[in-house]
N, C-alpha and C positions, 0 to 999 in steps of 0.2 A: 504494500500500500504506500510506503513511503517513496519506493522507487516512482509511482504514476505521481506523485502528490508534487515530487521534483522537477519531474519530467513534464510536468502541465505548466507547472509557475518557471519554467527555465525557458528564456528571451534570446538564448543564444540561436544566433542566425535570422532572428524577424528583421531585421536592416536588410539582407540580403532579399528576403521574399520583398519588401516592402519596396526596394531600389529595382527588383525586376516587374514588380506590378507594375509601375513608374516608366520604365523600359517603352514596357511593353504598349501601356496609353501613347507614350508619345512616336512609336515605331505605326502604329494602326493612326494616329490622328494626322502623322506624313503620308503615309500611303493613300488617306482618303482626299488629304490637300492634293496629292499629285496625281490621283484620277479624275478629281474634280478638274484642275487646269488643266489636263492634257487636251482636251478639246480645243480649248483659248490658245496653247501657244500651239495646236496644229491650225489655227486660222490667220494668226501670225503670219507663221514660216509661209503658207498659202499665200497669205496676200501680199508678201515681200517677195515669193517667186515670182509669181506674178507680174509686180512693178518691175522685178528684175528683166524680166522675159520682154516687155514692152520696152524698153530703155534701151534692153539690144537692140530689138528689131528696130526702133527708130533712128539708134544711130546708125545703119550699114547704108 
């Protein structure tokens, strides 16, 4: 009994769980920022090909 009584009130290692809980929110809160904007900077890159592609052809 005294062994579980230790082993309940002993804190060794919660920093560690607490620093990957931590992790892991901000690893999934980038992931959903950079599916969110991929759209946006694929309309970017789009519309800068674009100007680009015109810019040639006007100057030949």
């Amino acid at each position: 009994m005294t062994f579980l009584r230790n082993f309940w009130n002993d804190e060794q290692g919660q920093d560690l769980i607490e620093y990957t809980l931590l992790l892991a929110f901000v690893a999934l809160a980038s992931a959903a920022l950079f599916i969110g904007a991929g759209g946006s900077v694929s309309k970017i890159w789009t519309s800068a090909n674009a100007q680009l592609a015109a810019a040639a052809t006007s100057a030949s």
